[in-house]
Each structure stands twice: as structure tokens, then as C-alpha cells.
C-alpha positions in Angstrom: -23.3 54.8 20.3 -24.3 52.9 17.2 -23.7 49.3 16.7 -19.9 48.4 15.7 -19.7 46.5 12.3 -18.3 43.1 11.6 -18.4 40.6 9.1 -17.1 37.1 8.2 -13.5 37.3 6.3 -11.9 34.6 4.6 -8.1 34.4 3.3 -7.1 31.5 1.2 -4.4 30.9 -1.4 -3.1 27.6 -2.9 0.3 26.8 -1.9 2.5 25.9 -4.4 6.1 24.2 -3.1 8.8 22.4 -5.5 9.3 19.0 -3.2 13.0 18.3 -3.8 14.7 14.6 -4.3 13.6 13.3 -0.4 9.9 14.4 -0.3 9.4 13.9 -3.8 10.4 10.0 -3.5 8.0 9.8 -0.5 5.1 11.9 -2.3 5.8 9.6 -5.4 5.8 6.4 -3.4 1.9 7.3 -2.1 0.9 7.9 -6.0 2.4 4.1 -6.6 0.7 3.1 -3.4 3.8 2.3 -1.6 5.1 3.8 1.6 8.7 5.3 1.7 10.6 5.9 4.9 13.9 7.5 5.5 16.7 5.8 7.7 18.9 8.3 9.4 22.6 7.8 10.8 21.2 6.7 14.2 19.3 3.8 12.7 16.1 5.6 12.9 13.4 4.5 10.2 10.9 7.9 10.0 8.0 8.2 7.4 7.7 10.9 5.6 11.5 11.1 5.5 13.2 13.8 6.7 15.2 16.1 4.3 18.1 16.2 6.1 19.5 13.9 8.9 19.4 15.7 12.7 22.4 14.8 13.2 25.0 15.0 10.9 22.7 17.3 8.7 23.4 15.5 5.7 20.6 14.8 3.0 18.8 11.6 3.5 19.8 9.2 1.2 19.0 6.0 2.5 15.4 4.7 1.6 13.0 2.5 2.3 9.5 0.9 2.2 7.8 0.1 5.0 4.2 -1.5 5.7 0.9 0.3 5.3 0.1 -1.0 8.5 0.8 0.0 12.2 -0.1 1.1 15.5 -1.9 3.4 17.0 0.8 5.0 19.8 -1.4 7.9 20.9 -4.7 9.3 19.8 -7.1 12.4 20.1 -11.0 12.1 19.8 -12.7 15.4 17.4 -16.3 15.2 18.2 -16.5 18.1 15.6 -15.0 18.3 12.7 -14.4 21.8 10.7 -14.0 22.6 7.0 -11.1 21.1 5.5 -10.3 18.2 8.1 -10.7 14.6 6.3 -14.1 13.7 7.5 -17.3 15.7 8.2 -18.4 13.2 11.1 -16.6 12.5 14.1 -13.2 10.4 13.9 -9.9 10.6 15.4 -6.1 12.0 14.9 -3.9 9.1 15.8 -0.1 8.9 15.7 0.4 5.7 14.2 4.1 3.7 13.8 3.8 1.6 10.8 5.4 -1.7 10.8 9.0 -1.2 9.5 8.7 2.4 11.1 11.1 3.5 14.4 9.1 6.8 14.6 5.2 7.3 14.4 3.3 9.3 11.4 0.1 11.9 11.8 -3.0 11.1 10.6 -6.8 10.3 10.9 -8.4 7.4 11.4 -11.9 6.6 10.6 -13.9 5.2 13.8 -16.9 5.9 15.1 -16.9 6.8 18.1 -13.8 7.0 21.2 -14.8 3.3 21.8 -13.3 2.0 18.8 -10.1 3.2 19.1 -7.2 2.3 21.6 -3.3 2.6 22.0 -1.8 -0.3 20.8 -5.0 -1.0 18.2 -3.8 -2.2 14.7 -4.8 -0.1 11.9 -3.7 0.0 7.9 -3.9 2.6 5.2 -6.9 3.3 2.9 -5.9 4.5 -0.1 -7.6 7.5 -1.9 -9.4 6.3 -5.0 -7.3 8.7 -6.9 -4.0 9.4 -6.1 -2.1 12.4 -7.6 1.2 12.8 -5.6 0.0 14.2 -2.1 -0.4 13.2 1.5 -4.0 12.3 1.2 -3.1 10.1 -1.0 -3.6 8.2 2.2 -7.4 8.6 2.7 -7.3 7.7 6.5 -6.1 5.1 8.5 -9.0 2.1 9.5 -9.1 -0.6 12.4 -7.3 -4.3 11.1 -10.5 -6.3 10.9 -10.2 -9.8 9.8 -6.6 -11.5 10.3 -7.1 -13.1 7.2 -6.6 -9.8 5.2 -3.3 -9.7 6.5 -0.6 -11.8 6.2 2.9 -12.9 7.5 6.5 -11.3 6.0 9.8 -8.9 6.6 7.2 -6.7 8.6 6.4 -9.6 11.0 2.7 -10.7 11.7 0.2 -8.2 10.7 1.7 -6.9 7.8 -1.0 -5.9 5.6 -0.5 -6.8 1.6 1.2 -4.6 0.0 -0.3 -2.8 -3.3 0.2 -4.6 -5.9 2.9 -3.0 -8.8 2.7 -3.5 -12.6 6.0 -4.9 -12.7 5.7 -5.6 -16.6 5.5 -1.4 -16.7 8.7 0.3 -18.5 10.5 3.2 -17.6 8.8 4.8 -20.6 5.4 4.5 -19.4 6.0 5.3 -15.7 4.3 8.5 -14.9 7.1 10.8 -14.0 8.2 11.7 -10.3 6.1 13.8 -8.4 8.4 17.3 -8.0 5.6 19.6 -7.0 3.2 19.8 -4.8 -0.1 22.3 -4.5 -1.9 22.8 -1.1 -4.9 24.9 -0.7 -4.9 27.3 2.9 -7.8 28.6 4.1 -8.7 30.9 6.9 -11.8 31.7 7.9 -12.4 34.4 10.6 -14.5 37.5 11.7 -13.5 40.3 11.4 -14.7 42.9 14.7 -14.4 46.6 13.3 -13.4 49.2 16.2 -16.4 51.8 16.7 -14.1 54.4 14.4 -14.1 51.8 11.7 -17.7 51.2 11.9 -17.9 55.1 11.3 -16.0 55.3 8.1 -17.8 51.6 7.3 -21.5 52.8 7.6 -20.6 56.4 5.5 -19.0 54.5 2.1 -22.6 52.3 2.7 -23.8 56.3 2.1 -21.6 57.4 -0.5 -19.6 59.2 2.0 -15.8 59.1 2.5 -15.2 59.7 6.8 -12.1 60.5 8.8 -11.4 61.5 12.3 -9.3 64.3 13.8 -6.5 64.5 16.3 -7.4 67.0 18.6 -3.8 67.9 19.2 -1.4 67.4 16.5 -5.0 68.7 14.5 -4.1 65.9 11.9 -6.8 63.6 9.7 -6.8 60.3 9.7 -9.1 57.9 7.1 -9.8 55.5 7.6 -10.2 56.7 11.1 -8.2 55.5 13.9 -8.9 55.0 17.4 -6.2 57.2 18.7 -3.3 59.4 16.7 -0.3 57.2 16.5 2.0 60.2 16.6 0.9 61.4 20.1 -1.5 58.6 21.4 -4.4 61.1 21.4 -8.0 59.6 20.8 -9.5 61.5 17.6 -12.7 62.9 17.4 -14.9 64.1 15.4 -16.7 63.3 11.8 -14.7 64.9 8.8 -15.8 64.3 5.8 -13.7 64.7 2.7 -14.3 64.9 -1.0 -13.1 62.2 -3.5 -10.4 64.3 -4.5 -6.4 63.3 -3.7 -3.3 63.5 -5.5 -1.1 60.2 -5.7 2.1 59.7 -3.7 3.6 56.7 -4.4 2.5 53.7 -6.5 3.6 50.3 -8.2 2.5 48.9 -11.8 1.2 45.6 -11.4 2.7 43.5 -14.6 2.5 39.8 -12.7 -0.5 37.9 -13.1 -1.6 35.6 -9.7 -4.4 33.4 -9.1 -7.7 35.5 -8.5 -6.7 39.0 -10.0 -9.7 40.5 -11.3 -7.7 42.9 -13.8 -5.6 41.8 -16.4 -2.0 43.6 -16.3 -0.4 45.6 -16.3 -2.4 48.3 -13.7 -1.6 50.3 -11.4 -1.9 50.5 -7.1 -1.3 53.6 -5.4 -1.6 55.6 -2.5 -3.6 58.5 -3.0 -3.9 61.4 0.1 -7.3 62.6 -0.1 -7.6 66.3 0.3 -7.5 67.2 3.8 -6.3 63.8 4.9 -3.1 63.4 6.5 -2.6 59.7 5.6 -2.8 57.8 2.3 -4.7 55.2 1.5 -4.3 52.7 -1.5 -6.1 51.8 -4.0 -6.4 51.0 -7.7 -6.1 53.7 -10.5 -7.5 52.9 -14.0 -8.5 55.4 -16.6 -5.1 56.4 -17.8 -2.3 53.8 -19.1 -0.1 52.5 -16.5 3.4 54.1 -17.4 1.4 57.5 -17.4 0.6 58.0 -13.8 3.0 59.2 -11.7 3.3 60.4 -8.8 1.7 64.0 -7.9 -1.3 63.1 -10.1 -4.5 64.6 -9.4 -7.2 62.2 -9.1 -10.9 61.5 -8.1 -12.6 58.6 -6.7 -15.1 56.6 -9.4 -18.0 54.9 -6.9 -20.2 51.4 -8.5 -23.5 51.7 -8.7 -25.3 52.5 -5.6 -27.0 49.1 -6.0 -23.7 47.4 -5.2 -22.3 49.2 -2.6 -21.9 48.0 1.1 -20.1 48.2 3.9 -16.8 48.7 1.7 -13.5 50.9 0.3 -15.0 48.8 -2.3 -17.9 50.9 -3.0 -15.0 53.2 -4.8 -14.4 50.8 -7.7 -11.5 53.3 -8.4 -9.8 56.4 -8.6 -9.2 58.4 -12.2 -7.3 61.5 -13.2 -9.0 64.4 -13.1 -7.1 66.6 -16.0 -5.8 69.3 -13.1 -2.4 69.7 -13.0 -0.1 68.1 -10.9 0.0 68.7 -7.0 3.4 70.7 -5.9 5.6 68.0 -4.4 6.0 70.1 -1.0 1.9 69.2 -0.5 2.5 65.8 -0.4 6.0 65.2 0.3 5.8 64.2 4.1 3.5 62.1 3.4 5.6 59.4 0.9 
């Protein structure tokens, strides 16, 4: 049996989130460099503040600052880091309860090595060198290293110096309050194709469109599947089909989002290839979007044979092909 296919896959987006009145105080405190907690109705003092109170569910209301200094109340060691964590050496997570704070916050701390870090340890923020409004704003959290960078006050001894404000600024020249808030996600995985997948896989790398057949319901799937999901038969077989399919149903694209390739409006459809019994989507160009419709004949367009690979996306599209429209009874059960 020939080698089954995979191939590194990743999925990412930037997440885009309006903060509200509660995290958009806190978000806007770490731009000013100044730490905002929330105090709920039991007398709780919890950085970030929470949106609403736990127990009388009412919006939090009641702010205030507390130290960027704390300390460490548990800790985990991550001997290697992966993409997207705050360092690419070794450091730790830490749950840390900054001074003013009832309940601890998340985040890293840069030490070298397990050694250097302890429950109980005293630790303060470093600030990002530019701050724009988001949680690392805070940089990391580092070990309190001379006594004399600290200094006595409300917080009791310890409490680090607080960043200083431009108090001569006017409320004309503030920047305004932080009320959004953009996170890239990212994930990164491989992707194992089953040995009917590597099939249809390895025949688009040929310029060949591959299905398999249910030995007793006698219906074609592409892209293959291991076993018909009507009866739970394993298919069989290699059945190759032509480029040829008639559209079922489709959607016009008119919304633009981040990484579109096409500008809009365009169309996405399912097209059932002749002599498939399952529709598969894809894009369809060559014809203005508010003329295709469902029951249109079309034919797969293929790139170049330099670019293809181990891809639907060796099928750059599909296109009318000028033949009358399919009968709806051929492709009605199929919608």
C-alpha cells in the first residue's frame, strides 16, 4: 500500500473583540502604565477586573490601582518554549498577587533557570517599551532586586514606584480609552491524511480527479471516504471522473475579510461532478456572480502544471461550460 500523505497545516486569524467599560479601564490603565483592579461585593480586590460581580452579578463598578509589584503564589517551570509564548528561552508562568491584590494574576516571569524562582519570591512588572492597550503591555514579571528600588506606602513595604503620570496633561491631549482590542490565534498542526485521502491527494498531484465506490449502495464518493456513511461499507475501488459537474447550491461572497485573495463579490459553490454522488465546493469565476445559478454546467480550470501539488488547489476553479442547464431531478437529492 503506498505511503499515506501528510503535511503541516496552520490556522490563524486575528481576533478582534470590543472590550466594554470594565476591561477597557483595565486595558487602558496598562497603556498609562498603571494597574487597575476591580473590588467585588465580597471585598475581593482581582486584577484584571471582572466584568461582572460573582455574586450579585452586577457590573463592576468599583475600581482601583494597585501595585506593580507582588508575589509569586505558585509557579510552573517551561524548559521549552513554543511560538507565540513571551520568551524564546526558558522562564516561568507564575501566578502572582500584586500588592493591593486579594486574588493572584497569570503571567511569565523572566528567570533563568527553576533556581531562581520560589513561592513567596517578590517580583514587579516590566513594562513593554511600547504600549498600545493590551495585556502585554506587561512585558513579564522580574525578581525585586535591590530594596532600594522599592520604597514604602498604602501598599506596605515593597511597593515598587509607581510609573510616573504627566499630571500637567489635559483631557484634550489624553489618548482616548482603549475600546478594542486585536489578538492574533494561531494553530499550528499536521495534518495525517487517511490512505483514501492520500489516493485522491497523489491523482490532483497528476491532473487526475479520484473517488471511491460503495460496493453496496454502488454510490461515489470524492473526495473518497474510508467507508460509505449511509451504510458503513468500506469503498473501494479507483474511479476517476472528468472535470465536468453541474452546480447545486452556492453563496455570493460580497464581504471582504482579512486574507481573501479575490476581491468581491464571487461566487462559492458546490458543484457534483459527473458520476459523483457527493458535492464538493469550490470557487466559480468566469461568469458574473448574479449569473450563476444553480443547475449550471461547469468544468474544472487546473494552474499550471508547474504549481500543482498535493491539492483541490491544483483546480484554481471551475467555469461554465455554455451547455445547458442540468434537469433539476439529476441533482436534486443531492442539495
Amino acid at each position: 500500500m503506498s505511503r499515506t500523505l501528510s503535511a503541516p497545516v496552520t490556522v490563524a486569524f486575528d481576533y478582534t473583540r470590543s472590550t466594554g467599560p470594565v476591561l477597557g479601564r483595565f486595558l487602558t490603565g496598562l497603556r498609562d502604565g498603571v494597574l487597575v483592579a476591580g473590588r467585588t461585593s465580597a471585598g475581593e480586590v482581582v486584577v484584571p477586573p471582572l466584568e461582572y460581580d460573582p455574586v450579585t452579578h452586577q457590573q463592576t463598578t468599583d475600581f482601583v490601582e494597585v501595585a506593580p509589584v507582588g508575589t509569586v503564589t505558585s509557579w510552573t517551570w517551561v524548559p521549552e518554549p513554543v511560538a507565540a509564548q513571551p520568551f524564546d528561552r526558558p522562564f516561568a508562568f507564575a501566578l502572582v498577587t500584586l500588592d493591593g491584590a486579594t486574588k493572584p494574576m497569570f503571567h511569565a516571569v523572566d528567570v533563568a533557570s527553576p533556581s531562581e524562582i520560589s513561592t513567596g519570591m517578590r517580583v514587579q512588572v516590566r513594562w513593554a517599551d511600547e504600549r498600545v492597550g493590551h495585556i502585554n503591555d506587561i512585558a513579564c514579571f522580574e525578581p525585586v532586586a535591590e530594596l532600594d528600588e522599592v520604597e514604602s506606602g498604602a501598599g506596605g513595604p515593597g511597593r515598587a514606584r509607581p510609573q510616573p503620570r504627566d499630571e500637567a496633561a489635559t483631557e484634550q491631549s489624553r489618548p482616548e480609552p482603549v475600546t478594542g482590542v486585536i489578538t492574533p490565534v494561531s494553530l499550528d498542526y499536521v495534518y495525517a491524511a487517511s490512505p483514501e485521502e492520500s489516493t485522491f491527494y497523489r491523482g490532483l498531484d497528476e491532473g487526475r480527479i479520484l473517488g471511491q465506490r460503495c460496493p453496496t449502495c454502488d454510490k461515489v464518493y470524492v473526495p473518497p471516504r474510508s467507508a460509505c456513511p449511509s451504510d458503513g461499507t468500506p469503498t473501494e475501488g479507483e474511479i476517476e471522473l472528468s472535470g465536468l459537474g453541474t452546480i447545486t447550491t452556492f453563496c455570493i461572497v460580497n464581504v471582504p475579510f482579512l486574507g481573501q485573495k479575490i476581491t468581491p463579490p464571487y461566487v462559492s459553490a458546490y458543484v457534483l461532478l459527473d458520476g459523483a454522488d457527493i458535492a464538493l465546493l469550490h470557487l466559480i469565476l468566469g461568469v458574473p456572480a448574479d449569473e450563476v445559478r444553480m443547475g449550471m454546467r461547469v468544468k474544472a480550470v487546473w494552474k499550471p502544471r508547474e504549481e500543482w501539488a498535493y491539492s483541490l488547489e491544483n483546480i484554481d476553479h471551475f467555469a461554465p461550460t455554455g451547455d445547458p442547464d442540468a434537469d433539476y431531478d439529476t441533482y436534486k437529492r443531492h442539495l
